[in-house]
Each structure stands twice: as C-alpha cells, then as structure tokens.
C-alpha positions as CSV (number, residue, x, y, z in Angstrom):
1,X,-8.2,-24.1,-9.3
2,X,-4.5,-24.9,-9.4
3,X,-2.7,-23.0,-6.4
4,X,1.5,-22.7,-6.9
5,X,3.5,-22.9,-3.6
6,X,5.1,-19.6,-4.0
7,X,1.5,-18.2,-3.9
8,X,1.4,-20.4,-0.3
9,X,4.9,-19.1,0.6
10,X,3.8,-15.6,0.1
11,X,0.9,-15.7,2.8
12,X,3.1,-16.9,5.4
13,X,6.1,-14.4,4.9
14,X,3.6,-11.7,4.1
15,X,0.2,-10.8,5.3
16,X,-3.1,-11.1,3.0
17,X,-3.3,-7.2,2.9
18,X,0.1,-6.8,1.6
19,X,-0.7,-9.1,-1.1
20,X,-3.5,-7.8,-2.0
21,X,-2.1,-4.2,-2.2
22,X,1.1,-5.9,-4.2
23,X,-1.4,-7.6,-6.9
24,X,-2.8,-3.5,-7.5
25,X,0.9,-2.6,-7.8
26,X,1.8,-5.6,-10.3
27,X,-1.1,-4.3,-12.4
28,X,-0.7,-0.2,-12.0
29,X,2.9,0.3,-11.6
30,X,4.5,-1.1,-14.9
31,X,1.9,1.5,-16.6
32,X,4.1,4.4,-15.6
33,X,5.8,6.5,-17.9
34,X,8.0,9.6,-17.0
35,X,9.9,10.6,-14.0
36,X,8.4,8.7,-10.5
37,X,8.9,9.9,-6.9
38,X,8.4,7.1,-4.0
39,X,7.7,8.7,-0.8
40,X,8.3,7.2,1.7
41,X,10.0,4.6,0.4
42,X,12.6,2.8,3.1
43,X,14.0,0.1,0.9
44,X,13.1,0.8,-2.7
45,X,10.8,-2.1,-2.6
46,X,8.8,-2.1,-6.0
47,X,11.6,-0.3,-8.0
48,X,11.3,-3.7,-10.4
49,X,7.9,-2.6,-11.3
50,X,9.0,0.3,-12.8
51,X,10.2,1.2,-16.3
52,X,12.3,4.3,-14.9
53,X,14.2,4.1,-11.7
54,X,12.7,6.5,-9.1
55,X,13.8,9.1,-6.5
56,X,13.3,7.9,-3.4
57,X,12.8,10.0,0.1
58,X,11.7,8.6,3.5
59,X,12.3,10.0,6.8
60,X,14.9,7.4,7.8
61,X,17.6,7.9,5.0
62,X,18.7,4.5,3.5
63,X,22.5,5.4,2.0
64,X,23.0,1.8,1.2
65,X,20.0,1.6,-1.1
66,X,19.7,5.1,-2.7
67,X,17.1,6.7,-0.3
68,X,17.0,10.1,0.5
69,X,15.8,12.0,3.4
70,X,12.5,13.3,2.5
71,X,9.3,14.7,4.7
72,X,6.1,14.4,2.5
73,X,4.7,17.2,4.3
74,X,8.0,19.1,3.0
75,X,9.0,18.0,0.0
76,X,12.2,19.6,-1.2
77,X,11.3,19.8,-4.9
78,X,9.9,22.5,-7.1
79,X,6.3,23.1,-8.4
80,X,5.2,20.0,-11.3
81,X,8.4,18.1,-10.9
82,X,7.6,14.7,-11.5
83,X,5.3,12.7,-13.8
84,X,4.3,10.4,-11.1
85,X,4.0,10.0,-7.3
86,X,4.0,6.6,-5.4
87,X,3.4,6.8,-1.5
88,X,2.5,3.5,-0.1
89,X,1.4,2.4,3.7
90,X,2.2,6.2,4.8
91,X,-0.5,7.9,5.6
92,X,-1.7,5.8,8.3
93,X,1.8,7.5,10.2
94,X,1.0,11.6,9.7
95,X,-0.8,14.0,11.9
96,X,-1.6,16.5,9.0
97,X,-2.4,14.6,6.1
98,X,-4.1,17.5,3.9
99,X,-0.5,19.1,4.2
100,X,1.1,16.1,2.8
101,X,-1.5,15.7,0.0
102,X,-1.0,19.7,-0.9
103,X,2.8,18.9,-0.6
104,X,2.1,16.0,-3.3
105,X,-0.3,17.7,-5.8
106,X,2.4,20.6,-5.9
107,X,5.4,18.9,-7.1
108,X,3.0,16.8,-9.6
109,X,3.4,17.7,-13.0
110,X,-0.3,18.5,-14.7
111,X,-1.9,15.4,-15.4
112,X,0.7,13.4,-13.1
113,X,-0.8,10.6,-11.5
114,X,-0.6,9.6,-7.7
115,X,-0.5,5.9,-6.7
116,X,-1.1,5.9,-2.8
117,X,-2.4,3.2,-0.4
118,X,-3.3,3.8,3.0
119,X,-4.1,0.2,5.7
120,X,-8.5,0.8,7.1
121,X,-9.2,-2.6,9.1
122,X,-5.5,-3.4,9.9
123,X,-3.8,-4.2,12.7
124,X,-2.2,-1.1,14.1
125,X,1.5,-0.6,14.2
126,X,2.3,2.9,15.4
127,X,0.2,4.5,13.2
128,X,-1.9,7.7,14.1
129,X,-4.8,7.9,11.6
130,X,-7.3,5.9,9.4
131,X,-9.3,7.2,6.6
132,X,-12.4,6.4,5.3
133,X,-13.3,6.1,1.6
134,X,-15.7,9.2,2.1
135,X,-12.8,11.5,3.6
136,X,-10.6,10.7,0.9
137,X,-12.9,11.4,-1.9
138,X,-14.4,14.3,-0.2
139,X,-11.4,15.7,1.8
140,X,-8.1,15.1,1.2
141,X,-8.5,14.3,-2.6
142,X,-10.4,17.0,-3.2
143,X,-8.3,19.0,-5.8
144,X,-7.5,16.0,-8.4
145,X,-8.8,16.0,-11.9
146,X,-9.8,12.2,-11.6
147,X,-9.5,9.6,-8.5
148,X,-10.2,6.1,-8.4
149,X,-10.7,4.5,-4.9
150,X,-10.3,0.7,-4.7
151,X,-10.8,-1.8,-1.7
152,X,-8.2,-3.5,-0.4
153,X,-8.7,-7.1,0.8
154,X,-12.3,-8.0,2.3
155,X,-13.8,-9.3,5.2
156,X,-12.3,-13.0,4.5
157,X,-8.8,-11.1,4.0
158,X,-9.2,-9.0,7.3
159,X,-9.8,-12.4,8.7
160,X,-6.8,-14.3,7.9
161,X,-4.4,-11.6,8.6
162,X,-5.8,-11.6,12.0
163,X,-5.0,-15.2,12.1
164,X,-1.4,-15.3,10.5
165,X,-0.6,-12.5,13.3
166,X,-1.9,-14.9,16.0
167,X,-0.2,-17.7,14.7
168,X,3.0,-15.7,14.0
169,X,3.5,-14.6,17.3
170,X,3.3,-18.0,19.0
171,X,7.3,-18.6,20.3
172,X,6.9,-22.5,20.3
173,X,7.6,-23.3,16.5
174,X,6.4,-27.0,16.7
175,X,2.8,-25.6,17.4
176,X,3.5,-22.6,15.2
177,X,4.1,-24.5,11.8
178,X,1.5,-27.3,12.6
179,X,-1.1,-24.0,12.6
180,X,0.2,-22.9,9.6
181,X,-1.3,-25.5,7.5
182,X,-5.1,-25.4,8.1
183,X,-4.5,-21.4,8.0
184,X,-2.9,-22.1,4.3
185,X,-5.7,-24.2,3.8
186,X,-8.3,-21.2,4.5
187,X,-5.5,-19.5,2.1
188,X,-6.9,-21.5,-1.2
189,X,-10.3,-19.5,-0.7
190,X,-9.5,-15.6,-1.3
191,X,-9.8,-16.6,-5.0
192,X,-13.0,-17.0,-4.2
193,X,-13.8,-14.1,-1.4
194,X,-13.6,-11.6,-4.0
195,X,-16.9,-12.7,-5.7
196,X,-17.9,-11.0,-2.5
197,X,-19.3,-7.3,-3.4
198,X,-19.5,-6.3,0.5
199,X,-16.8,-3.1,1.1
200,X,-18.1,-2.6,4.2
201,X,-15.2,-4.5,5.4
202,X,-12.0,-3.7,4.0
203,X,-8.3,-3.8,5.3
204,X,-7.5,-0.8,3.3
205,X,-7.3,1.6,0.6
206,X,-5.6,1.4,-3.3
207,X,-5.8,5.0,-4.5
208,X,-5.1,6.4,-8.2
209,X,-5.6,10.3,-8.6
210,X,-4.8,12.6,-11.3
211,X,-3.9,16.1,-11.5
C-alpha cells in the first residue's frame, strides 16, 4: 500500500473527519451542473470543485472573498432558485433546523439536489445540536424526492481525531512533533478501517437529497 506524504501532511493540518468528509466532496461536487448556493460558506473553501462558481452566504460576511450575508433559516432568495444547495458543517450550529431545511427545499429548483454534512461523534466546538441518521431520514428530510445518507469516518477515525486534538494542544512542540509520528503511523491504517461495516460509530453525516 504506497502512502504519499501529502496524504501524511493532510492528517496533521486537518482532522480525520474532515478528510473523510473532503474525499465525499472530491467525488460528489464536480458532478454538479447548474446554478449552486453554499450556505454557510465562510471562505469559499471547495469553490475548485465546482464547474460553476457559486453564491455564497454565511452569517459572518466575507467581502474579501465574495461572501454574502446570509441566514439559512432566511434565505433571501425566491421559490426554486438554484439547481443545487451545498451546506457543509452547519447544522450542528442551529436551534431550528426543520426551518432551515424548509428554508432550503424552497429556494431549490424541482429536482435540485442538496449536498449537506452535519459532524455526530465529534468533538464539540460551540455547536448546539446532533442528529441521528434516524432524525434525518425521518424528520428533517422528510419532504425530498430521494436522500442518501452516508457515514462519515468510523470508530478507528473517531479515534484518531481524538488523538490529533490531544496531541495538538500540547504547547511544548519538542514533545508535540515526536507524538506525531507514531499517530501518522496509526494514520497508514484508515485504508484499512473502512473494510469495517460497523456505523454504530461514526463522526458524522454526508447527506445527498433531491427535490
């Protein structure tokens, strides 16, 4: 199994969740065709995986990089505007959820497809909620045409990213970079946690729904 050092690199600057949720992205988002709102989007992060350039909104306006001041629970844009929707790691933030997902499914076009991910087994960073796959297939995605539900990460995953937050808060680098290398060791094995079929341990959610 050859490993590259930029896949290394990428577990220490990000966290094994993240990755896991980008390698979705790299698959789903290049599939896209038509008009894309990203809600909630501070810094137009995945804009390069897109053929069309979207409109981005978040709640803290970005000038410098083209963001918008948006509210999904208010979204300032008529009935079936745009052919797609992306809202990534925002969910976990809202106190009314079935709002925001109304707000959504309104300004999607008829067969418009939502790309959204939400963080389960995660460490928490000022979030309010977490949803289970049960509530989102049952509750808040109740009115789409079609919705696929996919696991984020896995048990192995959950454990690392515990681990790479330990290690990353350690203020002594010396000690911090010389536990860096057996957790990149541990690293070389999520090829081989996803033969794992258990989702009863997940770090999160990768959602695709259609109107």
């Amino acid at each position: 199994m050859f490993i590259s050092k930029n896949y290394l690199t990428k577990y220490i600057k990000q966290s094994p969740h993240r990755n896991c949720l980008e390698e979705y992205l790299k698959e789903e988002l290049p599939k896209l065709e038509g008009s894309v709102l990203d809600a909630g989007s501070s810094s137009r992060r995945y804009d390069w995986l897109l053929k069309q350039k979207p409109v981005a909104i978040d709640i803290v306006e970005n000038k410098e990089k083209g963001v918008v001041f948006g509210d999904v629970n208010n979204l300032q844009f008529p009935e079936n505007s745009f052919d797609n929707i992306i809202c990534l790691e925002v969910f976990e933030y809202l106190t009314t959820p079935q709002k925001a997902i109304n707000e959504i499914y309104r300004v999607l076009k008829p067969g418009g497809k939502l790309i959204l991910s939400c963080p389960f087994m995660y460490k928490t960073h000022q979030d309010r909620l977490r949803y289970t796959k049960e509530f989102w297939e049952k509750e808040l995605l109740g009115k789409f045409s079609q919705k696929e539900i996919k696991p984020i990460g896995n048990f192995y995953t959950i454990i690392l990213d515990i681990i790479r937050g330990k290690i990353a808060k350690l203020k002594f680098k010396p000690i911090k970079y010389v536990l860096y290398l057996p957790y990149l060791f541990l690293v070389l094995f999520v090829p081989l946690s996803r033969l794992s079929k258990d989702t009863a341990y997940i770090s999160g959610y990768f959602i695709i729904a259609k109107k």
